[in-house]
C-alpha positions in Angstrom: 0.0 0.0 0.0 1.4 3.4 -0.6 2.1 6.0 1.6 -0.2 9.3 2.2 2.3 11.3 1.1 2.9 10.0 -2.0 -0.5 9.7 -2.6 -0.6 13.2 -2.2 2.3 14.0 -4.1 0.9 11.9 -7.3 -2.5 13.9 -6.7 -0.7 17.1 -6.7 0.9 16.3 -9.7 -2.4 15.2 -11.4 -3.9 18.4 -10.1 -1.2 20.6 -12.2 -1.3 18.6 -15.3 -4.9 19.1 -15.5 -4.9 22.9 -14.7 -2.1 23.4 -18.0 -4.5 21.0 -20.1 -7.8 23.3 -19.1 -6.0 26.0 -19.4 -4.6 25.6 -23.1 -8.0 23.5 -24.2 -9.8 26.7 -23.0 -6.9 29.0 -25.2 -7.9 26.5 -28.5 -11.6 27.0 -28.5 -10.8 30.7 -29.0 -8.4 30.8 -31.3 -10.0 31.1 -34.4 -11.8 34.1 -35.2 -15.5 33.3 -36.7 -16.4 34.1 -40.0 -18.4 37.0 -38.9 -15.2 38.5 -37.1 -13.2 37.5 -39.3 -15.1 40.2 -42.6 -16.5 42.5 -40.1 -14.5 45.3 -41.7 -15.7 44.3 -45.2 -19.0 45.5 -44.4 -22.5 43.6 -45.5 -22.5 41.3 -48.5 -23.6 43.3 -51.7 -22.5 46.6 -50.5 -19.2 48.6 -51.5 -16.5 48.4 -48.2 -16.5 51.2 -46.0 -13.6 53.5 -46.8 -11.0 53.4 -44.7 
């Protein structure tokens, strides 16, 4: 059987590798801009761009 503290060491460990993988899979579902961000300055479909 293993000891409480290294138990709690392994936990601790799981605990950080988690946080990094939350942490960058909440970074990728914002990464890419959507396609209405993305030709927001173009202006509406049909229409001559706004002059910049």
């Amino acid at each position: 059987m293993a000891s409480n503290t290294k138990a709690s060491s392994v936990k601790r460990k799981n605990k950080h590798e988690k946080a990094g993988r939350r942490r960058k899979n909440a970074m990728a579902r914002k990464s890419t801009k959507s396609a209405t961000e993305l030709f927001a300055g173009l202006g509406a479909p049909g229409q001559p761009a706004p002059k910049q």
